[in-house]
Backbone as CSV, one residue per row, in Angstrom:
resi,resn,N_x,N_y,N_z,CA_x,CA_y,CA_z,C_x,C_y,C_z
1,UNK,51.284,-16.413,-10.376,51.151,-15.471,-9.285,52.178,-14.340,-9.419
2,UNK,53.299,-14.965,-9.754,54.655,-13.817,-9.910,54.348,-12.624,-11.051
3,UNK,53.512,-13.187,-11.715,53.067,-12.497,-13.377,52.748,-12.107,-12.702
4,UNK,50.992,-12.088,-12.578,49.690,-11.354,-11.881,50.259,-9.927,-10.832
5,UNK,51.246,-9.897,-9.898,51.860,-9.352,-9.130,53.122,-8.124,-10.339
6,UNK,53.694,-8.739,-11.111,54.202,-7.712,-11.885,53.611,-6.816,-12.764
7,UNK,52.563,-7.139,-12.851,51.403,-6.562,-13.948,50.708,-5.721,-13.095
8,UNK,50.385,-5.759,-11.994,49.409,-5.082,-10.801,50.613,-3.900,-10.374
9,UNK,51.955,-4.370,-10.567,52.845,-3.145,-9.684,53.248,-1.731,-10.806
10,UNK,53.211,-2.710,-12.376,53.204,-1.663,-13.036,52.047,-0.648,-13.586
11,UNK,50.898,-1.271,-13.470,49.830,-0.684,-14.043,50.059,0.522,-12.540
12,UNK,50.651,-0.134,-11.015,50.278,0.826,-10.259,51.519,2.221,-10.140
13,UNK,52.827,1.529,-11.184,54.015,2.581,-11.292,53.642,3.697,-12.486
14,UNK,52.786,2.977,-13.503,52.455,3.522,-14.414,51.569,4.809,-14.302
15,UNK,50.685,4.488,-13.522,49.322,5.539,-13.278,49.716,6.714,-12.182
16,UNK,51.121,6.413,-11.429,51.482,7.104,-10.574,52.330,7.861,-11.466
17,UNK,52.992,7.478,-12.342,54.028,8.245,-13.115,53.564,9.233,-14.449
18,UNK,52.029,8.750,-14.322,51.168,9.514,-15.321,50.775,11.207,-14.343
19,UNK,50.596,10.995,-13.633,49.950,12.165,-12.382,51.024,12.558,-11.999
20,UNK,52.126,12.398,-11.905,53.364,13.531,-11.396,53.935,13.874,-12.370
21,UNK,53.750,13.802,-13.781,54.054,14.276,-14.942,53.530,15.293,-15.410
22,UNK,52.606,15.311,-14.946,51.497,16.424,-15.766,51.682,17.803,-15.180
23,UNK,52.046,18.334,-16.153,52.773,20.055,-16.109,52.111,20.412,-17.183
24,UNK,51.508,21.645,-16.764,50.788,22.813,-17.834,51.129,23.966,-17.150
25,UNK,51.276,24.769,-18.528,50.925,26.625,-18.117,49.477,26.676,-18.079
26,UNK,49.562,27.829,-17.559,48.003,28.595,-17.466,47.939,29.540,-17.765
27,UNK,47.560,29.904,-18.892,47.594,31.639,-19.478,46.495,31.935,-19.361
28,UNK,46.544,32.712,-18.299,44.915,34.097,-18.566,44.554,35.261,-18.856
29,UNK,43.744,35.723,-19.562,43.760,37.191,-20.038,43.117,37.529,-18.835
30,UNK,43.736,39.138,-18.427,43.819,40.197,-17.084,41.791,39.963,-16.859
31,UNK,41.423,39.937,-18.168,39.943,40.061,-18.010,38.993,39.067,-16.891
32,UNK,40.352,37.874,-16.661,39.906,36.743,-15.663,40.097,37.112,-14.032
33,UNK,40.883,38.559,-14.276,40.772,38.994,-12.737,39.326,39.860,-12.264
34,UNK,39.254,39.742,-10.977,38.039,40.268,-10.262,38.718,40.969,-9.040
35,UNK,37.818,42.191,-9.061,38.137,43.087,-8.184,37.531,42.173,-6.268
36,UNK,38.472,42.199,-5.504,38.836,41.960,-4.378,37.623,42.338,-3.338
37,UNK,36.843,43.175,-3.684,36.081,43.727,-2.666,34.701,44.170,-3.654
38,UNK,33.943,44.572,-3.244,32.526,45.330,-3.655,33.103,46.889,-3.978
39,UNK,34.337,47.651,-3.855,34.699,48.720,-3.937,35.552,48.636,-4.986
40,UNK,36.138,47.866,-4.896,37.080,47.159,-6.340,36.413,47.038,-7.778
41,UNK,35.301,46.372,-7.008,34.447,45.255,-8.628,33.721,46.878,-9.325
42,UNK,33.723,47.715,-8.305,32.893,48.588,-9.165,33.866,49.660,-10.031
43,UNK,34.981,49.646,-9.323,36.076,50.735,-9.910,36.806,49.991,-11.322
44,UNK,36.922,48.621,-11.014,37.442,47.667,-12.357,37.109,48.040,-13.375
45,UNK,37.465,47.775,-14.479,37.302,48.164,-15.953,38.181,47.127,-16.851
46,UNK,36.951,46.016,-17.710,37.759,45.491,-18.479,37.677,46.015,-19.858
47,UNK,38.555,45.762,-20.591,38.688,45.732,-22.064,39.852,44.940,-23.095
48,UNK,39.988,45.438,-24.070,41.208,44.612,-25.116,42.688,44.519,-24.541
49,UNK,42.521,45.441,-23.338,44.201,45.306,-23.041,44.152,44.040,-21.805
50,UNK,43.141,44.193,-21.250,42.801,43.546,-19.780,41.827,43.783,-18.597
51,UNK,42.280,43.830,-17.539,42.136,44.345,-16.433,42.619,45.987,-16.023
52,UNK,41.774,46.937,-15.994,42.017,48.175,-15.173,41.673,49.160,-14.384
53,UNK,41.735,49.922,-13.830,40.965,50.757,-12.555,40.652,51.739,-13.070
54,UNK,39.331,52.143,-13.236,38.585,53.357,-13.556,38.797,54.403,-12.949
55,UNK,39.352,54.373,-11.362,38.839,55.229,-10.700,40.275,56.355,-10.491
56,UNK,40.084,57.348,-10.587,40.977,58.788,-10.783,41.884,59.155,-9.588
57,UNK,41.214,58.111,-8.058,41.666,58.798,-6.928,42.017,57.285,-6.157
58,UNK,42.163,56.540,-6.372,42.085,55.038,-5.366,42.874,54.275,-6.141
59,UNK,43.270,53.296,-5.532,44.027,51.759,-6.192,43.237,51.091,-5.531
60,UNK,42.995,50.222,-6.620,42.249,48.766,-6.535,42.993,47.412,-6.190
61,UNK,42.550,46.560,-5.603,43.308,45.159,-5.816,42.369,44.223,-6.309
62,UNK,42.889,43.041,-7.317,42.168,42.336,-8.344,42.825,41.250,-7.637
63,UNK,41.700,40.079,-7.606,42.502,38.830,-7.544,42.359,38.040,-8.832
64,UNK,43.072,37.654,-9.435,43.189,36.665,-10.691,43.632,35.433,-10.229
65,UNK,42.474,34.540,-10.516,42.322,32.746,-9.696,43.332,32.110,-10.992
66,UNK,43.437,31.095,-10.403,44.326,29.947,-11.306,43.575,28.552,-10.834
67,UNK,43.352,28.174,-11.751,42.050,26.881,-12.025,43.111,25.471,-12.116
68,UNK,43.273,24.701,-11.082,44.077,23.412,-11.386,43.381,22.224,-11.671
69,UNK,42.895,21.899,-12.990,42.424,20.972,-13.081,43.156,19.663,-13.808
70,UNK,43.003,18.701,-13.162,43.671,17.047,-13.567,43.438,16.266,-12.941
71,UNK,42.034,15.178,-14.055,41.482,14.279,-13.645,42.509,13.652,-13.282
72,UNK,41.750,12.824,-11.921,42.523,12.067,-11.071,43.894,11.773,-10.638
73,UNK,44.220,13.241,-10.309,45.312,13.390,-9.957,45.830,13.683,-8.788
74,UNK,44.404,13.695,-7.690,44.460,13.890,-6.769,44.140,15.904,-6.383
75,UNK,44.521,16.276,-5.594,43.875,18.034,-5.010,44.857,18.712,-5.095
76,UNK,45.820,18.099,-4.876,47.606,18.960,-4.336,48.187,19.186,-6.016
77,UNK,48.736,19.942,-6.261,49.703,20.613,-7.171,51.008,21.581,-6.658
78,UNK,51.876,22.133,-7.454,53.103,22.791,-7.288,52.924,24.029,-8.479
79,UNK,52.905,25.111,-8.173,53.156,26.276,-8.598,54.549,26.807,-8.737
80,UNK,55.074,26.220,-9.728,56.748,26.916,-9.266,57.140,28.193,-10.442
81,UNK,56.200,28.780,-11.576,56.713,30.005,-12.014,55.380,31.062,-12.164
82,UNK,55.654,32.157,-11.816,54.453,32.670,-12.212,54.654,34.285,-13.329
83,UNK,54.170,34.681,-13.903,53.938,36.260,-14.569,53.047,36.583,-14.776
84,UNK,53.245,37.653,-14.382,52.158,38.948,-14.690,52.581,39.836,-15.598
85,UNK,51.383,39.893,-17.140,52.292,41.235,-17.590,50.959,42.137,-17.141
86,UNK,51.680,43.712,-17.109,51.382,44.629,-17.142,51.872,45.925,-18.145
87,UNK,50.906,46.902,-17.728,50.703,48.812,-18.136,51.199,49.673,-17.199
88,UNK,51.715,49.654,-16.269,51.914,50.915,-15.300,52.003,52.282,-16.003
89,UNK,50.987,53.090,-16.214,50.923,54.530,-16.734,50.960,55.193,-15.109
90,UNK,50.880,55.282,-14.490,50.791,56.222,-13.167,52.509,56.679,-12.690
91,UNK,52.131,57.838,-12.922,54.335,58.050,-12.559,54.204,58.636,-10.830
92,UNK,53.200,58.527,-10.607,53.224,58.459,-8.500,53.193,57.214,-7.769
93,UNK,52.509,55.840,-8.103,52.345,55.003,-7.899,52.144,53.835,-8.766
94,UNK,52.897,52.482,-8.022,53.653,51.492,-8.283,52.455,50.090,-8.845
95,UNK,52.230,49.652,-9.703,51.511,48.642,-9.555,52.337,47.340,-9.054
96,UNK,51.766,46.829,-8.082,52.372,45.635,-7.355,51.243,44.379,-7.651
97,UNK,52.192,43.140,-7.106,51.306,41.894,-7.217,52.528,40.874,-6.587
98,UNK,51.452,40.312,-5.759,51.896,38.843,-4.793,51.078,37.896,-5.229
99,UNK,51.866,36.636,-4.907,51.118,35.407,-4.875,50.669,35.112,-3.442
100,UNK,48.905,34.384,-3.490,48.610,33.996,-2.216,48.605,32.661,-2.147
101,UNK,48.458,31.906,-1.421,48.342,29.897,-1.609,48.095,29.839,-0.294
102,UNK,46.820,28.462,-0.845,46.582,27.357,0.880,47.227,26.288,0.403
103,UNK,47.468,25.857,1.619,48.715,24.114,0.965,47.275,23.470,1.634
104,UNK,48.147,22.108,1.604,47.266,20.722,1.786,47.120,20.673,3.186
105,UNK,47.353,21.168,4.220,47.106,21.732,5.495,46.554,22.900,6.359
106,UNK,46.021,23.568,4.763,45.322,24.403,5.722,46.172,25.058,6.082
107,UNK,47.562,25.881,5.395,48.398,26.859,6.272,48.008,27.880,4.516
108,UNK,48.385,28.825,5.130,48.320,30.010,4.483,49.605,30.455,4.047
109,UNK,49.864,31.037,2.710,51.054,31.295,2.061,51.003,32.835,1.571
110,UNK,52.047,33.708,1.446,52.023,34.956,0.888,53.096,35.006,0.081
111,UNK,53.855,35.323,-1.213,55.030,35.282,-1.719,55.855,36.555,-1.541
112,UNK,56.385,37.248,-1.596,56.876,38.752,-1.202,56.794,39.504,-2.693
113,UNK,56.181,40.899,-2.333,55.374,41.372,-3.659,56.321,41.887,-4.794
114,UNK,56.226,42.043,-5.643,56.476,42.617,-6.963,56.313,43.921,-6.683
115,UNK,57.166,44.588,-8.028,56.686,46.012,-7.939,56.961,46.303,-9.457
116,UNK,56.381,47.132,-9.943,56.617,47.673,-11.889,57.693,48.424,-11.673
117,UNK,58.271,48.159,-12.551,60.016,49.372,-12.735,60.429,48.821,-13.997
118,UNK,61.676,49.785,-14.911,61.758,49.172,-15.916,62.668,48.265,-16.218
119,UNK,62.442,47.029,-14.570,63.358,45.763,-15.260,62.715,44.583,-15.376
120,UNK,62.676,44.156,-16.487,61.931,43.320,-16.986,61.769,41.932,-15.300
121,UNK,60.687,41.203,-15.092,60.602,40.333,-13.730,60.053,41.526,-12.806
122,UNK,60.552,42.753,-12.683,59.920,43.322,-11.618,61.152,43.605,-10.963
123,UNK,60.751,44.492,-9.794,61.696,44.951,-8.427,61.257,44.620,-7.382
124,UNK,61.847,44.579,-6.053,61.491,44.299,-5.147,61.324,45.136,-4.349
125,UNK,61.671,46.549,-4.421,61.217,47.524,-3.742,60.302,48.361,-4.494
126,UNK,59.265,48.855,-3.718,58.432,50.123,-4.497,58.916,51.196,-4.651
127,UNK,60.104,51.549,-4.223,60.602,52.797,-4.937,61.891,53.023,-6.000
128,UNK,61.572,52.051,-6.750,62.134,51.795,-7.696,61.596,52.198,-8.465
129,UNK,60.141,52.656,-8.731,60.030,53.433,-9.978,58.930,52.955,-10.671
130,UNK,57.626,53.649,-11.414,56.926,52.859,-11.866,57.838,53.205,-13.307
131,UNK,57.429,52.309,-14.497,57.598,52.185,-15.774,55.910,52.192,-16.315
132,UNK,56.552,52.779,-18.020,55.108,53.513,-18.485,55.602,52.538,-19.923
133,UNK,54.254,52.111,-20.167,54.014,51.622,-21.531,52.788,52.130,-22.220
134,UNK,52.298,51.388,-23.135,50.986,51.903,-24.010,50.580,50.671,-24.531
135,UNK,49.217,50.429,-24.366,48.388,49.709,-25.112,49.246,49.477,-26.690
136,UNK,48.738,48.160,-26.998,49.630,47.762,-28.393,51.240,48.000,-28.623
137,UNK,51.498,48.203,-27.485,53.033,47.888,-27.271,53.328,46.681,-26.294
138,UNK,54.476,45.857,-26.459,54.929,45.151,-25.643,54.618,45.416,-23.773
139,UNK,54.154,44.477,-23.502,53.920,45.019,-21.590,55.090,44.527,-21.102
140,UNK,55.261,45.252,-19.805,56.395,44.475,-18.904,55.781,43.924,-18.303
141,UNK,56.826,42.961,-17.789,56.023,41.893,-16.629,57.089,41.731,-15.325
142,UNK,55.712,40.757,-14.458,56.773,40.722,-12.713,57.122,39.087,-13.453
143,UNK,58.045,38.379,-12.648,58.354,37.137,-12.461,58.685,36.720,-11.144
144,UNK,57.682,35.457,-10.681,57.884,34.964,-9.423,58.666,33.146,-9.840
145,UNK,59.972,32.400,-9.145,60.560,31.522,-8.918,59.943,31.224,-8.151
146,UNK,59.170,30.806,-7.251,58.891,30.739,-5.951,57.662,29.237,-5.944
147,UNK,58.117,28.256,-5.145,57.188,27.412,-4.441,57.252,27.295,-2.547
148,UNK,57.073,27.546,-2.363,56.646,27.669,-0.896,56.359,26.313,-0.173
149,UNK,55.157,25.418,-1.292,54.975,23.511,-1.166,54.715,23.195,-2.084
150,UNK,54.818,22.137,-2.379,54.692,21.620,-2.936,53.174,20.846,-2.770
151,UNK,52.307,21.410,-1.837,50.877,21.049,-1.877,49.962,22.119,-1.927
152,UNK,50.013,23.279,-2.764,49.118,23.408,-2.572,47.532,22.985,-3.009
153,UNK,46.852,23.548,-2.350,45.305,23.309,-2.763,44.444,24.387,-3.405
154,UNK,44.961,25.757,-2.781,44.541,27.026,-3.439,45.785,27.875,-3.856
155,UNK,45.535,28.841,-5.394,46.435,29.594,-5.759,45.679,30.756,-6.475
156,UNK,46.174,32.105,-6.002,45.789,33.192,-6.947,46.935,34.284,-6.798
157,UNK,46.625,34.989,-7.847,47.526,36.255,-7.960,46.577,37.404,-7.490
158,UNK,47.274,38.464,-6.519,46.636,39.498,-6.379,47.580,40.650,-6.978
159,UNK,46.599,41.902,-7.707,47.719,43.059,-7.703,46.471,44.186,-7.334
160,UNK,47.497,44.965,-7.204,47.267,46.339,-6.541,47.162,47.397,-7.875
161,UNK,46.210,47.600,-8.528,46.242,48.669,-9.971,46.173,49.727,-9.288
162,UNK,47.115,50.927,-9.847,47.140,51.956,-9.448,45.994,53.123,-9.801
163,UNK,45.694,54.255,-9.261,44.308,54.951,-10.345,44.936,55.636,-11.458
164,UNK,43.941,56.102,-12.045,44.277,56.726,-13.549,45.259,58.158,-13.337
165,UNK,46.088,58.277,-13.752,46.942,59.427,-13.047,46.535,60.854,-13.437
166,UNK,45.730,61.096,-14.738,45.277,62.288,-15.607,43.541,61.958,-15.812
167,UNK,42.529,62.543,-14.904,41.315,62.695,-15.094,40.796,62.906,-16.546
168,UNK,41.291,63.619,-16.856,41.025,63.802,-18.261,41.695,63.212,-19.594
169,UNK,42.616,62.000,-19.586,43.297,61.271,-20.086,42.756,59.598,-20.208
170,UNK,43.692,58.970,-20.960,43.478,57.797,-20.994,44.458,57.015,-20.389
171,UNK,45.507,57.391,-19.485,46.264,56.752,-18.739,46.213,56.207,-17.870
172,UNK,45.418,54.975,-18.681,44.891,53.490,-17.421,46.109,52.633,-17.616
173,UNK,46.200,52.059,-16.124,46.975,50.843,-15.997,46.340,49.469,-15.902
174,UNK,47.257,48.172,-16.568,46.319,47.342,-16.488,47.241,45.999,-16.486
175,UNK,46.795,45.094,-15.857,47.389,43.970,-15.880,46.318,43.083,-16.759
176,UNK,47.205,42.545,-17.962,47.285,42.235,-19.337,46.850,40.809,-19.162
177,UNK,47.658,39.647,-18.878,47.779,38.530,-18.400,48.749,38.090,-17.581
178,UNK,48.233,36.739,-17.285,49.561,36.085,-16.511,49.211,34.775,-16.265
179,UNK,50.251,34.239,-15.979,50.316,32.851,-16.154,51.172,31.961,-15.439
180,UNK,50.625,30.728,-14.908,51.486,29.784,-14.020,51.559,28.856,-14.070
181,UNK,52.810,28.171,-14.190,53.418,26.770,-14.348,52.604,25.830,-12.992
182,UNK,51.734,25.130,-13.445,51.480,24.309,-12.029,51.804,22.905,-13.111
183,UNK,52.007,21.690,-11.942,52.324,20.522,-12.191,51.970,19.658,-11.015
184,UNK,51.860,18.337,-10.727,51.465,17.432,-9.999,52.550,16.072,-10.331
């Protein structure tokens, strides 16, 4: 009986210690974001760099989902790093991006937004400056530390692409990829 009982507690320490182990990144190319609205999806523009806004006179917002999948591991996960790289070509306006999350209750989460400037993670104010790169060069990126719970159930990144700053140019901005540490 004493056996039977030590064998039942580890198979049940074991399978528990298998599911709170499991940590992956999630890398997605920008191309996995979708424009936010019916006004968005039509101004979007993907290609080789990513995600970007066609449109000459507007900023768009894209939401880019993050997919948590792990058999039987239960619904709840922890998001604790996230990046976004980006293009900011627009020298009037800032490309930004927040994290949104539902926890395991049904409460609603917002992270406090990012902004492009040229320090690598991002700034926290928007008038700090956009920073300009180019396709086939290194992108900058935001960096979020941030867990809020440790349950959530839903996670996405939203950003705000700025419009093309030169009508007659190719100075699109674009968020490239990004990627998040979730674990259970």
């Amino acid at each position: 009986m004493w056996r039977m009982m030590t064998i039942a507690l580890l198979v049940v320490l074991a399978s528990s210690a298998v599911c709170f182990a499991v940590a992956e990144w999630h890398l997605n190319s920008g191309t996995a974001c979708v424009g936010l609205d019916n006004a968005s999806q039509s101004l979007t523009r993907r290609g080789n760099d990513g995600i970007t806004n066609g449109s000459t006179s507007s900023n768009v917002t894209v939401v880019c989902p993050v997919q948590w999948e792990c058999g039987g591991c239960g619904t709840s996960f922890t998001a604790d790093d996230v990046r976004v790289h980006y293009y900011d070509r627009n020298a009037n306006v800032v490309l930004s991006c927040y994290i949104e999350g539902i926890d395991y209750f049904g409460n609603w989460n917002l992270s406090p937004s990012k902004y492009s400037c040229s320090t690598g993670g991002g700034c926290d104010d928007p008038a700090s400056g956009a920073t300009y790169g180019a396709p086939g060069l290194p992108a900058n990126y935001l960096d979020w530390f941030w867990a809020a719970t440790d349950d959530w159930v839903s996670v996405d990144v939203r950003c705000v692409i700025p419009y093309k700053s030169s009508p007659s140019g190719t100075a699109y901005s674009y968020v490239t990829s990004y990627r998040v540490n979730l674990f259970q």
